[in-house]
C-alpha positions as CSV (number, residue, x, y, z in Angstrom):
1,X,-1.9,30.0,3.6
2,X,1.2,31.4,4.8
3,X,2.4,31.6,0.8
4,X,-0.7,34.0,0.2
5,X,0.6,35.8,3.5
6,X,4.0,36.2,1.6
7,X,2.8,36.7,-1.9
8,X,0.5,39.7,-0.5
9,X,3.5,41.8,1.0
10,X,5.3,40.7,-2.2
11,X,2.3,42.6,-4.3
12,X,2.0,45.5,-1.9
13,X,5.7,46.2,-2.0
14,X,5.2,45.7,-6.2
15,X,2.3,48.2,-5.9
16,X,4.0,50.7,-4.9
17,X,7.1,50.1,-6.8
18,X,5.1,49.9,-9.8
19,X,3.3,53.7,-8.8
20,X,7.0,54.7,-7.7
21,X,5.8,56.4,-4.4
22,X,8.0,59.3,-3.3
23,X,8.7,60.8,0.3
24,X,5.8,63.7,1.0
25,X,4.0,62.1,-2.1
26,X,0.1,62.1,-1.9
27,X,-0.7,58.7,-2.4
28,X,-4.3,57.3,-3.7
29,X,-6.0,53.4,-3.7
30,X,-8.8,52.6,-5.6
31,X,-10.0,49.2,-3.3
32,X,-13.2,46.8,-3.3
33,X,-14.7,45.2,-0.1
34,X,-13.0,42.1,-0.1
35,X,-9.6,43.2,-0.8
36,X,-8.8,44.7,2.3
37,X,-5.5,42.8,3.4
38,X,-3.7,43.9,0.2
39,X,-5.0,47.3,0.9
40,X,-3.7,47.9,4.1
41,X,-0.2,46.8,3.2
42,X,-0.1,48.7,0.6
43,X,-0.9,51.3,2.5
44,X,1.7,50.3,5.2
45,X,4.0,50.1,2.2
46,X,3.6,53.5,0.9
47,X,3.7,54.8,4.2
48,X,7.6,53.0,4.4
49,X,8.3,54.9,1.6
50,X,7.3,57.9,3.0
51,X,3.8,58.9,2.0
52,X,2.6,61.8,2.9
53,X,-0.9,60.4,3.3
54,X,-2.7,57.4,2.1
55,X,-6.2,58.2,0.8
56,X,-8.1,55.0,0.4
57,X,-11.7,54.5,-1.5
58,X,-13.4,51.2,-1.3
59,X,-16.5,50.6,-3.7
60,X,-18.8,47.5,-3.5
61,X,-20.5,45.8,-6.2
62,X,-23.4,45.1,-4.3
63,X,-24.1,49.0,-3.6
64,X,-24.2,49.4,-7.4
65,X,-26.7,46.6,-7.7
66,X,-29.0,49.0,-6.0
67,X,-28.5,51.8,-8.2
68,X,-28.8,50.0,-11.7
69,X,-32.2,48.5,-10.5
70,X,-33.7,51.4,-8.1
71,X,-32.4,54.5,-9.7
72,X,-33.9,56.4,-12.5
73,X,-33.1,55.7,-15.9
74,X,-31.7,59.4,-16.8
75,X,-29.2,59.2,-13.3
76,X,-27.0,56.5,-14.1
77,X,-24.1,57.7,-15.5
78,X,-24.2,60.5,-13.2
79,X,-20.6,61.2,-11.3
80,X,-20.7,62.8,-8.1
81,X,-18.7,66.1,-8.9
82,X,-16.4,65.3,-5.8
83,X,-15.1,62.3,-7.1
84,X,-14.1,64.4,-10.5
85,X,-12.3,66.9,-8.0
86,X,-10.1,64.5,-6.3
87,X,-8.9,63.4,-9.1
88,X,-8.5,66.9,-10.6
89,X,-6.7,67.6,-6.9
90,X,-4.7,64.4,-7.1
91,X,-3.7,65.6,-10.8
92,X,-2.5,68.8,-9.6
93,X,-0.4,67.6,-6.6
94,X,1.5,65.0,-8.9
95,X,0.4,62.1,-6.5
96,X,0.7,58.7,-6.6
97,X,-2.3,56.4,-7.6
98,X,-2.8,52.5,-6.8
99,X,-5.6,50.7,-8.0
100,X,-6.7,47.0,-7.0
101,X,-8.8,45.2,-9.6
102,X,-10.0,42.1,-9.9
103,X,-14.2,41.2,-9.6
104,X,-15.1,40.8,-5.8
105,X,-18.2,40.3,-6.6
106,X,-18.7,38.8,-9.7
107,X,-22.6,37.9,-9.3
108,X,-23.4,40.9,-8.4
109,X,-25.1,42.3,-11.4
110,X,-27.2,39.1,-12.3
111,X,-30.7,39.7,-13.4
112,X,-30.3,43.4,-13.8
113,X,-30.6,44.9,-17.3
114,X,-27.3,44.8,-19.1
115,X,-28.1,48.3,-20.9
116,X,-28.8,49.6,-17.5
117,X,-25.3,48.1,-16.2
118,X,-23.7,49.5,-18.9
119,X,-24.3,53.4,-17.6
120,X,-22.4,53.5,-14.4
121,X,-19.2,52.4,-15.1
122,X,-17.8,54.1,-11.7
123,X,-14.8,54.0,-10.3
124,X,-13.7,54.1,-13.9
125,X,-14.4,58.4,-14.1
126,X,-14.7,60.4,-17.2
127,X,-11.7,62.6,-16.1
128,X,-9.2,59.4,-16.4
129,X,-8.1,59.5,-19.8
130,X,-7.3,63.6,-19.6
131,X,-5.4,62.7,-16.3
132,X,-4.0,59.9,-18.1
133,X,-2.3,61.9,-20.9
134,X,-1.6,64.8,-18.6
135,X,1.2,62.5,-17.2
136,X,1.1,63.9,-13.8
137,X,0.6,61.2,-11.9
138,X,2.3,58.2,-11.4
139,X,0.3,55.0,-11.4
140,X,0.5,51.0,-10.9
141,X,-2.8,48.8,-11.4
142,X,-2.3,45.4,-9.9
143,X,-4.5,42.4,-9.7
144,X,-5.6,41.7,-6.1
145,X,-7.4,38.2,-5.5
146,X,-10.7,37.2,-3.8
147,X,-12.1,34.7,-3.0
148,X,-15.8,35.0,-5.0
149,X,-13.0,36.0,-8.1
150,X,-11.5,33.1,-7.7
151,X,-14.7,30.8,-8.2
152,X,-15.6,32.1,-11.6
153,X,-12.2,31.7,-12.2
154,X,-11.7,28.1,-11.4
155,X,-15.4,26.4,-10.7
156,X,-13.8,23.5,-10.9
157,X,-12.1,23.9,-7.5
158,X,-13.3,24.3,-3.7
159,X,-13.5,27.6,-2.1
160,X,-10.5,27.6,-0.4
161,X,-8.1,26.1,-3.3
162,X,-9.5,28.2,-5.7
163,X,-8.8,30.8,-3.7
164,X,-5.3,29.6,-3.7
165,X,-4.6,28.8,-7.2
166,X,-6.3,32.3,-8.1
167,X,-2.9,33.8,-5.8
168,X,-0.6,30.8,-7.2
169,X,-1.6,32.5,-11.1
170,X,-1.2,35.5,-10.0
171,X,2.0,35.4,-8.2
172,X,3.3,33.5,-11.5
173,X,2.5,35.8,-13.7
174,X,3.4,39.0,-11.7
175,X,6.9,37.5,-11.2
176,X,6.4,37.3,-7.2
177,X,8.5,34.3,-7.5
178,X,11.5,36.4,-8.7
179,X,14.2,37.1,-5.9
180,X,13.5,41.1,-7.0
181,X,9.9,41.2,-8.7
182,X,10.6,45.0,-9.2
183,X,13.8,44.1,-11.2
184,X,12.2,41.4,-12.9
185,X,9.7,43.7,-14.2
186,X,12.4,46.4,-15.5
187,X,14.1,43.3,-17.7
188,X,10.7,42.5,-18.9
189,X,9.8,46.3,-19.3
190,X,13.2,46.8,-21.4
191,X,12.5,44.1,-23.9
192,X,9.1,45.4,-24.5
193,X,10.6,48.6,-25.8
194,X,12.9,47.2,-27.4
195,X,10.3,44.8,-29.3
196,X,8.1,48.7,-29.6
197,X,11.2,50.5,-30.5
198,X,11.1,47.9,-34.1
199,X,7.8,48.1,-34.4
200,X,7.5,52.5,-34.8
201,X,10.6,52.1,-36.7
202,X,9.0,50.9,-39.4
203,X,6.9,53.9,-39.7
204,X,3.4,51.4,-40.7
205,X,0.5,53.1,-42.4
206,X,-1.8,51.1,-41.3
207,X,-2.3,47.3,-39.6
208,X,-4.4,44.7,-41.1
209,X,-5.2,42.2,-38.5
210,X,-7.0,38.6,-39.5
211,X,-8.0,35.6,-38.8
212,X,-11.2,33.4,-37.8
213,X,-14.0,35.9,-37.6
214,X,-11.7,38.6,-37.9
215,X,-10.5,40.7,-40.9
216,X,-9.7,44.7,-39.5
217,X,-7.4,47.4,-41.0
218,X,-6.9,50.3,-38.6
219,X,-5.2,53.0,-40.1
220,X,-2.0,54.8,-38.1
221,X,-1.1,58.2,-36.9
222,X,1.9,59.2,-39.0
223,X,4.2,60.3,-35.8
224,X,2.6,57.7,-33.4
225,X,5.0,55.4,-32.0
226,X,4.5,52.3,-30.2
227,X,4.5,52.1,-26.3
228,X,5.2,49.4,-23.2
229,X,6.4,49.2,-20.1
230,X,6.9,51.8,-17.8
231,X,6.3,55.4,-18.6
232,X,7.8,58.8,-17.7
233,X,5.4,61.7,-15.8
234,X,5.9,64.9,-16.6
235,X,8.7,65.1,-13.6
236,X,10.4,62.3,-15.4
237,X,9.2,59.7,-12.6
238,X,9.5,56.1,-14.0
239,X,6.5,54.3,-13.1
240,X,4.5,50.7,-14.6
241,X,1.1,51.8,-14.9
242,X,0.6,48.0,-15.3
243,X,1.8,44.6,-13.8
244,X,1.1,42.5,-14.9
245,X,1.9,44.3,-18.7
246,X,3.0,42.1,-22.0
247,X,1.6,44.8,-24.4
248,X,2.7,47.2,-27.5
249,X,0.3,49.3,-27.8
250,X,-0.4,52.4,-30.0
251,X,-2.8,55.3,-30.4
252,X,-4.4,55.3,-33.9
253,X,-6.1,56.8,-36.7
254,X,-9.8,57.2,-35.1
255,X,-11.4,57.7,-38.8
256,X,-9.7,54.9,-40.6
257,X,-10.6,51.8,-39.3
258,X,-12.8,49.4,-41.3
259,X,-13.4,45.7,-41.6
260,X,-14.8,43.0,-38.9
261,X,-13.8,41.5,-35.5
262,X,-14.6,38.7,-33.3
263,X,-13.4,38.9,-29.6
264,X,-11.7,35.5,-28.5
265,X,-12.3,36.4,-24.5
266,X,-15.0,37.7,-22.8
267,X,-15.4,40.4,-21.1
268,X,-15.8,42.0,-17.7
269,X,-17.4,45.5,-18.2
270,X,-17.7,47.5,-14.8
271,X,-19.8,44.5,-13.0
272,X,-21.1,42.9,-16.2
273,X,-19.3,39.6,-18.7
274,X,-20.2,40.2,-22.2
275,X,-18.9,37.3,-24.4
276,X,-19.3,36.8,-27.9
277,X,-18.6,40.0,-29.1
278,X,-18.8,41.1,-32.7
279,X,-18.3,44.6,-34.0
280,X,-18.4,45.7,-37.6
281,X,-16.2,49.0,-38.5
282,X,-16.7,51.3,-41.2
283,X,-15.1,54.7,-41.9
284,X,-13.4,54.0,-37.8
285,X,-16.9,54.1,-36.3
286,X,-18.5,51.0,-35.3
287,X,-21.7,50.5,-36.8
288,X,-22.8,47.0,-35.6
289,X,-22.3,45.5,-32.5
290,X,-23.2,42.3,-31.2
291,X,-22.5,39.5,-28.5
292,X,-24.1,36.6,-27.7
293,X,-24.2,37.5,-23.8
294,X,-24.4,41.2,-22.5
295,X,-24.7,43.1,-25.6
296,X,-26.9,46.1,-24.1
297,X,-24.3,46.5,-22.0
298,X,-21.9,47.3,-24.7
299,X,-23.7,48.9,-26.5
300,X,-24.8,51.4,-23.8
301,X,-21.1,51.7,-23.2
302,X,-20.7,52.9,-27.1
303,X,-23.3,55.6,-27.0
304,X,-22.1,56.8,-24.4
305,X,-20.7,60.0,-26.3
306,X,-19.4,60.8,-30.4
307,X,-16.0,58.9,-29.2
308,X,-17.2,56.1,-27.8
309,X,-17.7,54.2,-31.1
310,X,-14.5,55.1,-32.1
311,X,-11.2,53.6,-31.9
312,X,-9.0,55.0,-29.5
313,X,-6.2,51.9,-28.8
314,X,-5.0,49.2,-30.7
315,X,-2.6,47.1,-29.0
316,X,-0.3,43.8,-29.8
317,X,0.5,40.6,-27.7
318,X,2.8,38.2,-28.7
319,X,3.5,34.8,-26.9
320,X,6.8,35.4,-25.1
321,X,4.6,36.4,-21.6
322,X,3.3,34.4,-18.8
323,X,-0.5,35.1,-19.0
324,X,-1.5,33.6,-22.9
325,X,0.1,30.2,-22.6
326,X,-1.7,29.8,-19.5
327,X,-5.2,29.4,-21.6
328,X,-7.2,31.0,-18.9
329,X,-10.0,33.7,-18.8
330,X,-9.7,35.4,-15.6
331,X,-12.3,37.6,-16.2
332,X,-10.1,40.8,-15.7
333,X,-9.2,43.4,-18.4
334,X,-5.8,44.1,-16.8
335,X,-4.8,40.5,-16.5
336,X,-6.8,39.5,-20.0
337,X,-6.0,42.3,-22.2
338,X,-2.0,41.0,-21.8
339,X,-2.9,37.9,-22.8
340,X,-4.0,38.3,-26.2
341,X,-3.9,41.3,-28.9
342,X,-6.4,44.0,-28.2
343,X,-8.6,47.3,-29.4
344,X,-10.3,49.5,-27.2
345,X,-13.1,51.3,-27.7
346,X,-13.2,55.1,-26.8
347,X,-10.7,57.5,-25.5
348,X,-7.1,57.5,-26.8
349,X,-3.7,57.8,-25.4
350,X,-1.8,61.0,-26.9
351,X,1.5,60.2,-25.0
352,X,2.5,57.8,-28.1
353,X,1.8,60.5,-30.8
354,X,4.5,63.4,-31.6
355,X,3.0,65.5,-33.4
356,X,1.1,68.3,-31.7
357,X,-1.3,69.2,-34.5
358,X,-1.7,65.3,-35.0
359,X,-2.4,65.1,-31.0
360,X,-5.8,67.0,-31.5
361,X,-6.9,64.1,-33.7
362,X,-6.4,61.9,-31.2
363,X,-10.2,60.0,-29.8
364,X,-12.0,61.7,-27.0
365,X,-14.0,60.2,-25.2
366,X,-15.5,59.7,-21.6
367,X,-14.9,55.7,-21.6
368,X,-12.4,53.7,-22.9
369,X,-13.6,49.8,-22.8
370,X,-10.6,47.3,-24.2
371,X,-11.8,43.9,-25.4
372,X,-9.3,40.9,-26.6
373,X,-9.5,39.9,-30.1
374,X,-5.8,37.8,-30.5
375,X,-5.8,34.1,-30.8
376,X,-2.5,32.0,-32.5
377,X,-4.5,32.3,-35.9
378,X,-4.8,35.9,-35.6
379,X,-2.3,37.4,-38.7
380,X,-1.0,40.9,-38.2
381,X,0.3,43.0,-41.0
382,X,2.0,46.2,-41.1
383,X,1.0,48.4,-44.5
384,X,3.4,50.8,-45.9
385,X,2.9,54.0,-47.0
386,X,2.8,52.5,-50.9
387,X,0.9,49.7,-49.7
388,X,3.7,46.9,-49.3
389,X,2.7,44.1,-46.9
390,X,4.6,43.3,-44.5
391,X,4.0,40.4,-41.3
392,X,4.3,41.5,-38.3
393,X,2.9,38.4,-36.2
394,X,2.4,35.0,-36.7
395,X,1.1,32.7,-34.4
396,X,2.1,35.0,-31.8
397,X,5.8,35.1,-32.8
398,X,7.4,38.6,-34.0
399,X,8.1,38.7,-37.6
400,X,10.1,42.0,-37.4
């Protein structure tokens, strides 16, 4: 165990790299029962850095069971208005935020109604996206193993060296094992953008993305450019909202979006695994979805508000990474959602668009729910503006 003891002050010290804490800087974790250890050096970590103060929230899956099948039906997505307020506060002191995901509980939710599940999506809060694009905070989400995580992930193994190769995958694929993770992670942050920087130059229309049980053209914002990496707040702090992160991503066009798609990975939704998701697009709102496992639970998520249908993120993975050639679900949007091409349903990014009066066209909405449709047969196309086509990926290699 002592390379877990290593690995974890390897992560913390990432963390808040990653969130870029700053001397007198209010600094916030988002935790789960179970992922204590990593907390607390994080906390100790920040604090080195000199934090101002380390606010630290823990939720527990098991306390939600209780709501979802005692509450009444018209509470659920209820959000306490305090929890709204600190992140307004947090927003309006500039602080630092650090969030720890990763299922701690991942049987939680069994046997509860999936459409009531799908209502209380907390900690994720309504407020996140605005705070998001107001770029006034600096963030880093990193994965943070448990034990219970690491059975679903590998049910093939014993507790304890599941638990272990749950923190060998994740060390490995948030470059622990580099003599400077933090360095490692601006090298692979600087080809992303330059991989992004290609991509926007080409000024697409539109993407058409198909393949087995998929055949999707989502139409672009003209000024929208293509993101990764790390991100500047509106003080111009450099901070990787993500680690691990192998992702191009884009806001785009919420009304033009149209065709079919078949999600290749299942997903973990707030407590919940939906797998076998379809969703049929017409006119950029979703009009059917269906999964073989947890649809109700999507769907909930969907109707959640006029957005929530809607496209608000349509992002590309190619193969160069760490995560994808491993062939694993680990049942974790931020780990998952790098390892194959993905769309999210719900609120969009404005950061990547440049035009202001384009900005207001941007998705709005009080979720934002990503789901993995990429696979090595997945084709993406770029459309011109006079309908040229031209590849953009194949089999997970760059064509531009």
């Amino acid at each position: 165990m002592a390379r877990i003891d290593t690995w974890t002050d390897k992560l913390a010290e990432l963390a808040v790299f990653g969130a870029n804490v700053q001397p007198g800087q209010l600094v916030a974790v988002t935790s789960y029962i179970g992922k204590e250890e990593l907390t607390r050096r994080v906390t100790r970590a920040a604090y080195e850095r000199g934090a101002k103060y380390v606010d630290v929230l823990y939720f527990d899956q098991w306390l939600k069971r209780e709501r979802i099948a005692h509450a009444a039906e018209e509470t659920l997505d209820y959000v306490p208005p305090w929890m709204r307020d600190r992140l307004l506060y947090l927003s309006d002191e500039h602080a630092a935020r650090v969030s720890l995901s990763g299922p701690h509980a991942p049987q939680a939710l069994d046997g509860l109604d999936p459409g009531r599940a799908g209502r209380d999506l907390i900690p994720y809060l309504p407020e996140t996206g605005e705070i998001v694009n107001r770029m006034t905070t600096s963030w880093c989400i990193v994965p943070a193993p448990t034990r219970s995580w690491a059975e679903l992930v590998y049910p093939e193994l014993e507790g304890e060296e599941a638990y272990e190769k749950l923190w060998e995958d994740v060390a490995y694929i948030c470059r622990l094992d580099a003599d400077d993770p933090a360095e490692a992670w601006m090298d692979r942050s600087a080809e992303l953008k330059e991989n992004a920087g290609r991509l926007t130059a080409r000024r697409f229309d539109a993407l058409r993305l198909h393949g087995p049980g998929t055949d999707l053209t989502i139409g672009l914002l003209p000024s929208a450019h293509w993101a990764a990496g790390d991100l500047d707040t509106v003080d111009g702090r450099r901070h990787s909202p993500n680690i691990p992160t192998e992702e191009l991503f884009t806001t785009p066009d919420p009304e033009r979006v149209d065709g079919h798609v078949t999600a290749t990975m299942p997903l973990e939704l707030s407590g919940s695994i939906i797998s076998g998701i379809q969703v049929e697009f017409v006119g950029g709102r979703a009009v059917k979805i269906e999964a073989d496992v947890g649809v109700e639970a999507l769907r909930a998520v969907a109707s959640h508000d006029e957005g929530a249908s809607r496209l608000g993120e349509v992002a590309l993975v190619d193969g160069a990474g760490r995560i994808g050639p491993l062939d694993r679900v680990f049942y974790d949007t931020l780990i998952d959602e790098n390892a194959a091409t993905h769309i999210a349903l719900g609120d969009g990014y404005d950061h990547p668009v440049d035009d202001p009066t384009e900005k207001l066209r941007v998705n709005k909405s009080r979720v934002h729910i990503d789901f993995m449709i990429g696979r090595r047969e997945l084709d993406v196309d770029g459309i011109t503006v006079d309908g040229q086509i031209v590849p953009v990926l194949r089999a997970d290699i760059w064509q531009i």
